[in-house]
C-alpha positions as CSV (number, residue, x, y, z in Angstrom):
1,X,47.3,2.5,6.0
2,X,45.0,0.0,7.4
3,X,46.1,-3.3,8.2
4,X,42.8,-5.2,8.5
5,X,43.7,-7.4,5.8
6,X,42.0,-10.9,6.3
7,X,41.5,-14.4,4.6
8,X,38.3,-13.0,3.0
9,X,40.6,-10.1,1.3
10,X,43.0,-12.8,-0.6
11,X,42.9,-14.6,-3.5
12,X,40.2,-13.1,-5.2
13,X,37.0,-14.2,-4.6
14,X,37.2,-15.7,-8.4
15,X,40.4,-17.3,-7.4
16,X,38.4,-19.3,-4.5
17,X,37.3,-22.0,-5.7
18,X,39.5,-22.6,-8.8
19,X,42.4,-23.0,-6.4
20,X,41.1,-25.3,-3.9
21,X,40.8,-27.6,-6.5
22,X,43.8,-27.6,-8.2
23,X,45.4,-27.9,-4.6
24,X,43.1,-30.8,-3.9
25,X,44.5,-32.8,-6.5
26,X,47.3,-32.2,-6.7
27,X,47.6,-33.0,-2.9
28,X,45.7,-36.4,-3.4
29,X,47.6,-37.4,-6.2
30,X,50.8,-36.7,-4.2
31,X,51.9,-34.2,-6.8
32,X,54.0,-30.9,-7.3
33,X,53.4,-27.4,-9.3
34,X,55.7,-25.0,-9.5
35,X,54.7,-21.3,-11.6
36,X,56.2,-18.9,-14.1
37,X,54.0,-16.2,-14.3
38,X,54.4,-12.4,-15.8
39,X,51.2,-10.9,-16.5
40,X,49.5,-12.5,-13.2
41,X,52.0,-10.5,-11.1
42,X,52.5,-13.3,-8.6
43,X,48.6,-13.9,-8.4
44,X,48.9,-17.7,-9.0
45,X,51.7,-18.4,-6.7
46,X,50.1,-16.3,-3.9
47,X,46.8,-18.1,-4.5
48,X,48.2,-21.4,-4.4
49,X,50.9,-20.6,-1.4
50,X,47.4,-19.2,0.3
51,X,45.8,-22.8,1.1
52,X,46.3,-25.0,3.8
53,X,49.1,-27.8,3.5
54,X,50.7,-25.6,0.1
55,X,54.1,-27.0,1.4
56,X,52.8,-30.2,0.4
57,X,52.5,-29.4,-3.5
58,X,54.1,-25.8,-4.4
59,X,57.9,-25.9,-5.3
60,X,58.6,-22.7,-6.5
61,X,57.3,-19.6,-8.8
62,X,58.9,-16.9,-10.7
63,X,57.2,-13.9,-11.4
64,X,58.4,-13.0,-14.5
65,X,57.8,-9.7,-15.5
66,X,60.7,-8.1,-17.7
67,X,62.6,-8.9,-20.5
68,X,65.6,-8.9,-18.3
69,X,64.0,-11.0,-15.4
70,X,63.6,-14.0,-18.1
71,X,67.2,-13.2,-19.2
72,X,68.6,-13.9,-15.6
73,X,66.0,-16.6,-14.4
74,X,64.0,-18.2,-17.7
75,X,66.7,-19.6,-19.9
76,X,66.5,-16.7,-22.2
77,X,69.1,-15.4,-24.2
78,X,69.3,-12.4,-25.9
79,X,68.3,-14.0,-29.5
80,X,65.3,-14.8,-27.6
81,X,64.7,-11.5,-27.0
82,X,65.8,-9.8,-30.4
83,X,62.8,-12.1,-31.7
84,X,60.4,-12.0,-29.2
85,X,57.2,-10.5,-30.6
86,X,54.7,-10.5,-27.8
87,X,52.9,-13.4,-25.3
88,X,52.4,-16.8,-27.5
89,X,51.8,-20.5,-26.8
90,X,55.4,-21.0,-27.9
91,X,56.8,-18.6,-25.5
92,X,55.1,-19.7,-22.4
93,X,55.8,-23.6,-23.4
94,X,59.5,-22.7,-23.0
95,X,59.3,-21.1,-19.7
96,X,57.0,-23.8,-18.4
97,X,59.5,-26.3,-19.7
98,X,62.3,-24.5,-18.4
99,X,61.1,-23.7,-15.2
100,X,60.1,-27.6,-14.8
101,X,63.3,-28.5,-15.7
102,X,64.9,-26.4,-13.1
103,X,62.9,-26.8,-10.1
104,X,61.5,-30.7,-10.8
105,X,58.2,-30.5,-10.3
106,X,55.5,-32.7,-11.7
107,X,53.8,-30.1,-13.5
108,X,54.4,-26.0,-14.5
109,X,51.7,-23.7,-15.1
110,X,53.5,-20.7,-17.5
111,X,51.5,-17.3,-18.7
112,X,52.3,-14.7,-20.1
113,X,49.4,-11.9,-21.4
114,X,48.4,-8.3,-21.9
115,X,47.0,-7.0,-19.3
116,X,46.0,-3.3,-19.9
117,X,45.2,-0.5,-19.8
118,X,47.3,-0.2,-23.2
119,X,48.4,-2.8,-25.5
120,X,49.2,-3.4,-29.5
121,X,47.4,-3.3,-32.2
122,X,48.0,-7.5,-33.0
123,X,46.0,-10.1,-30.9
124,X,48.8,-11.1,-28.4
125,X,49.1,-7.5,-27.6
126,X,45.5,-6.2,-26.9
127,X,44.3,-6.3,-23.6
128,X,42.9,-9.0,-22.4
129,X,44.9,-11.7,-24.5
130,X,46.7,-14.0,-22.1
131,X,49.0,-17.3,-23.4
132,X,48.8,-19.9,-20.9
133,X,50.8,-23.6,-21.0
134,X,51.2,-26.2,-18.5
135,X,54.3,-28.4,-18.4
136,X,54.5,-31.8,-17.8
137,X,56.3,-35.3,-18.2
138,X,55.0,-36.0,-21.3
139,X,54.8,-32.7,-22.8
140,X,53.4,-29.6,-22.7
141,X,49.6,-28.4,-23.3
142,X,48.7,-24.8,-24.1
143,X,46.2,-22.7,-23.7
144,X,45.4,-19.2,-25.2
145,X,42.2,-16.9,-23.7
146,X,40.9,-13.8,-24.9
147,X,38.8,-12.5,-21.7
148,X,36.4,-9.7,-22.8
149,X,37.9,-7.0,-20.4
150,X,39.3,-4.7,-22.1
151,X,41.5,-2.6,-20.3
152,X,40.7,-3.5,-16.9
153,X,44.2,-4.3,-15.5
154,X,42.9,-5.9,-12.5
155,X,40.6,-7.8,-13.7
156,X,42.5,-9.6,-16.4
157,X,45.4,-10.6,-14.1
158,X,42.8,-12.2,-11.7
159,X,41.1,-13.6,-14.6
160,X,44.6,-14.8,-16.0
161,X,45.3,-16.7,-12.9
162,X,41.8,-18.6,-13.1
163,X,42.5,-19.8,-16.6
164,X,45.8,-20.8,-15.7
165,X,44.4,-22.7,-12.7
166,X,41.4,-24.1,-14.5
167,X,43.8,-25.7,-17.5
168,X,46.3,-27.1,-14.2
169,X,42.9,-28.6,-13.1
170,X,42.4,-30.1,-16.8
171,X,45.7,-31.3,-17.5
172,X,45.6,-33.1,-14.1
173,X,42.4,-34.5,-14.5
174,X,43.7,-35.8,-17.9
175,X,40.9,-34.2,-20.0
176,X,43.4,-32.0,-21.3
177,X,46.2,-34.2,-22.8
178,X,50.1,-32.9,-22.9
179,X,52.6,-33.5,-25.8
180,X,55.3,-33.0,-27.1
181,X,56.1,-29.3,-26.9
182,X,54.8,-27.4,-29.4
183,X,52.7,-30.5,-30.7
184,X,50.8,-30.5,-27.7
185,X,47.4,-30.6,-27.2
186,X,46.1,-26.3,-27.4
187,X,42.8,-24.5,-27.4
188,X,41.3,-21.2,-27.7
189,X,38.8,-19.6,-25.8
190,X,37.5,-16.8,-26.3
Protein backbone atom coordinates (compact mmCIF):
# COMPACT_ATOMS: atom_id res chain seq x y z
CA UNK A 1 0.00 0.00 0.00
CA UNK A 2 1.53 3.19 -0.88
CA UNK A 3 1.29 6.03 1.24
CA UNK A 4 2.13 8.96 -1.04
CA UNK A 5 -1.07 10.49 -0.66
CA UNK A 6 -0.79 14.34 -1.09
CA UNK A 7 -2.90 17.63 -1.22
CA UNK A 8 -3.14 17.21 -5.01
CA UNK A 9 -4.82 13.55 -4.33
CA UNK A 10 -7.88 15.09 -2.10
CA UNK A 11 -10.88 16.61 -2.78
CA UNK A 12 -11.37 15.86 -6.25
CA UNK A 13 -10.01 18.00 -8.56
CA UNK A 14 -13.88 18.91 -9.38
CA UNK A 15 -14.26 19.49 -5.68
CA UNK A 16 -11.35 22.34 -5.89
CA UNK A 17 -12.69 25.12 -6.63
CA UNK A 18 -16.35 24.71 -5.57
CA UNK A 19 -15.16 24.35 -2.02
CA UNK A 20 -12.92 27.14 -1.70
CA UNK A 21 -15.67 29.24 -2.28
CA UNK A 22 -18.19 28.04 -0.21
CA UNK A 23 -15.46 28.22 2.60
CA UNK A 24 -14.62 31.70 1.50
CA UNK A 25 -17.92 32.91 2.45
CA UNK A 26 -18.83 31.43 4.68
CA UNK A 27 -15.59 32.44 6.55
CA UNK A 28 -16.10 36.23 5.51
CA UNK A 29 -19.44 36.28 6.49
CA UNK A 30 -18.51 34.84 9.91
CA UNK A 31 -20.74 31.90 9.28
CA UNK A 32 -21.25 28.02 10.15
CA UNK A 33 -22.18 24.67 7.94
CA UNK A 34 -22.56 21.66 9.24
CA UNK A 35 -23.47 18.36 6.68
CA UNK A 36 -25.74 15.33 6.53
CA UNK A 37 -24.72 13.41 3.74
CA UNK A 38 -25.49 9.60 2.56
CA UNK A 39 -24.84 9.18 -0.95
CA UNK A 40 -21.52 11.57 -0.92
CA UNK A 41 -19.99 9.05 1.50
CA UNK A 42 -18.32 11.75 3.65
CA UNK A 43 -17.08 13.63 0.45
CA UNK A 44 -18.51 17.01 1.49
CA UNK A 45 -17.37 17.00 4.91
CA UNK A 46 -13.89 15.81 3.97
CA UNK A 47 -13.82 18.55 1.29
CA UNK A 48 -14.79 21.21 3.46
CA UNK A 49 -12.67 19.92 6.72
CA UNK A 50 -9.72 19.83 3.84
CA UNK A 51 -9.18 23.85 3.68
CA UNK A 52 -7.30 26.06 5.64
CA UNK A 53 -9.06 27.68 8.76
CA UNK A 54 -12.24 24.83 8.44
CA UNK A 55 -12.37 25.15 12.29
CA UNK A 56 -13.55 28.50 11.61
CA UNK A 57 -16.94 27.44 9.75
CA UNK A 58 -17.53 23.49 9.87
CA UNK A 59 -19.52 22.21 13.02
CA UNK A 60 -20.18 18.90 12.32
CA UNK A 61 -21.31 16.21 9.54
CA UNK A 62 -23.04 12.92 9.58
CA UNK A 63 -22.58 10.60 7.00
CA UNK A 64 -25.68 8.98 6.75
CA UNK A 65 -25.70 6.03 4.96
CA UNK A 66 -28.31 3.37 6.29
CA UNK A 67 -31.62 3.28 7.24
CA UNK A 68 -30.61 2.48 10.74
CA UNK A 69 -27.83 5.27 10.89
CA UNK A 70 -30.73 7.94 10.33
CA UNK A 71 -32.80 5.94 12.95
CA UNK A 72 -30.02 6.51 15.66
CA UNK A 73 -28.60 9.99 14.50
CA UNK A 74 -31.44 11.85 12.02
CA UNK A 75 -34.60 12.09 13.99
CA UNK A 76 -36.04 9.16 12.22
CA UNK A 77 -38.48 6.91 13.47
CA UNK A 78 -39.51 3.84 12.23
CA UNK A 79 -42.80 5.36 10.46
CA UNK A 80 -40.30 7.25 8.65
CA UNK A 81 -38.93 4.35 7.51
CA UNK A 82 -42.02 2.06 6.75
CA UNK A 83 -42.80 5.05 4.21
CA UNK A 84 -39.73 5.97 2.98
CA UNK A 85 -39.66 5.49 -0.78
CA UNK A 86 -36.28 6.56 -1.98
CA UNK A 87 -34.01 10.10 -1.92
CA UNK A 88 -36.60 13.19 -2.30
CA UNK A 89 -36.52 17.00 -1.57
CA UNK A 90 -38.71 16.17 1.36
CA UNK A 91 -36.45 13.70 2.86
CA UNK A 92 -33.26 15.65 2.71
CA UNK A 93 -35.19 18.92 4.04
CA UNK A 94 -35.79 16.96 7.25
CA UNK A 95 -32.37 15.85 7.83
CA UNK A 96 -31.00 19.27 6.90
CA UNK A 97 -33.45 20.69 9.37
CA UNK A 98 -32.80 18.26 11.94
CA UNK A 99 -29.27 18.20 11.71
CA UNK A 100 -29.42 22.23 12.04
CA UNK A 101 -31.39 21.96 14.80
CA UNK A 102 -29.04 19.69 16.59
CA UNK A 103 -25.72 21.07 16.05
CA UNK A 104 -26.75 25.12 15.58
CA UNK A 105 -25.23 25.96 12.67
CA UNK A 106 -26.17 28.83 10.39
CA UNK A 107 -26.76 26.67 7.50
CA UNK A 108 -27.03 22.51 6.59
CA UNK A 109 -26.24 21.22 3.40
CA UNK A 110 -28.40 17.58 3.33
CA UNK A 111 -28.21 14.92 0.17
CA UNK A 112 -29.26 12.03 -0.32
CA UNK A 113 -29.03 10.16 -4.07
CA UNK A 114 -28.45 7.05 -6.12
CA UNK A 115 -25.26 6.59 -6.80
CA UNK A 116 -24.85 3.31 -8.86
CA UNK A 117 -23.90 0.94 -10.26
CA UNK A 118 -27.66 -0.36 -9.68
CA UNK A 119 -30.67 1.47 -8.89
CA UNK A 120 -34.72 1.41 -9.44
CA UNK A 121 -36.69 1.66 -12.04
CA UNK A 122 -38.49 5.33 -10.68
CA UNK A 123 -36.43 8.64 -11.00
CA UNK A 124 -35.22 8.93 -7.32
CA UNK A 125 -33.81 5.53 -7.75
CA UNK A 126 -31.73 5.47 -11.11
CA UNK A 127 -28.28 6.31 -10.90
CA UNK A 128 -27.32 9.40 -11.03
CA UNK A 129 -30.41 11.11 -9.28
CA UNK A 130 -29.23 12.98 -6.21
CA UNK A 131 -31.79 15.19 -3.73
CA UNK A 132 -29.99 17.98 -2.28
CA UNK A 133 -31.39 20.76 0.42
CA UNK A 134 -29.79 23.43 2.33
CA UNK A 135 -31.07 24.52 5.76
CA UNK A 136 -31.26 27.66 7.01
CA UNK A 137 -32.91 30.31 9.45
CA UNK A 138 -35.52 31.14 7.38
CA UNK A 139 -36.20 27.90 5.75
CA UNK A 140 -35.09 25.50 3.69
CA UNK A 141 -34.16 25.46 -0.17
CA UNK A 142 -33.95 22.28 -2.27
CA UNK A 143 -32.29 21.18 -4.92
CA UNK A 144 -32.73 17.93 -7.13
CA UNK A 145 -29.88 16.93 -10.02
CA UNK A 146 -29.98 14.31 -12.46
CA UNK A 147 -26.13 14.09 -13.53
CA UNK A 148 -25.86 12.12 -16.80
CA UNK A 149 -23.50 9.36 -15.31
CA UNK A 150 -25.08 6.57 -15.25
CA UNK A 151 -23.66 4.03 -13.27
CA UNK A 152 -20.44 5.45 -12.53
CA UNK A 153 -20.38 5.24 -8.70
CA UNK A 154 -17.51 7.45 -8.33
CA UNK A 155 -18.31 9.84 -10.32
CA UNK A 156 -21.78 10.65 -9.07
CA UNK A 157 -20.73 10.94 -5.40
CA UNK A 158 -18.00 13.49 -6.47
CA UNK A 159 -20.46 15.08 -8.67
CA UNK A 160 -23.11 14.93 -5.70
CA UNK A 161 -20.77 16.83 -3.43
CA UNK A 162 -20.31 19.73 -6.17
CA UNK A 163 -23.95 20.26 -6.45
CA UNK A 164 -24.36 20.31 -2.88
CA UNK A 165 -21.52 22.85 -2.56
CA UNK A 166 -22.58 24.88 -5.55
CA UNK A 167 -26.43 25.41 -4.05
CA UNK A 168 -24.48 26.16 -0.25
CA UNK A 169 -22.68 28.81 -2.51
CA UNK A 170 -26.22 29.97 -3.84
CA UNK A 171 -28.16 29.99 -0.87
CA UNK A 172 -25.33 32.13 0.77
CA UNK A 173 -25.00 34.43 -1.84
CA UNK A 174 -28.84 34.91 -1.62
CA UNK A 175 -29.53 34.09 -5.29
CA UNK A 176 -31.10 31.08 -4.05
CA UNK A 177 -33.83 32.04 -1.53
CA UNK A 178 -34.90 29.57 1.61
CA UNK A 179 -38.41 29.05 2.91
CA UNK A 180 -40.41 27.61 4.71
CA UNK A 181 -39.71 23.88 4.58
CA UNK A 182 -41.24 22.23 2.03
CA UNK A 183 -42.40 25.72 0.48
CA UNK A 184 -39.07 26.65 -0.13
CA UNK A 185 -37.53 27.86 -3.02
CA UNK A 186 -36.41 24.19 -5.38
CA UNK A 187 -35.08 23.53 -8.78
CA UNK A 188 -34.25 20.93 -11.08
CA UNK A 189 -31.34 20.42 -13.10
CA UNK A 190 -30.87 18.10 -15.24
Amino acid sequence: MSTDASSADFPPKEVVEIVAEVAELLKEQGETISVAETAAGGIISASLLSTPGASQFYKGGLTLYTLESRLAFAGWTPQTISSYAGPTPAIVSGLATHVRNTLQSTYTVSESGTAGPTGGQTRNRKPGYVALAVAGESGVATREVETGLGGDRVGNMVRFAVEALGLVRDVVKGTVKLGAAGAGESETKI
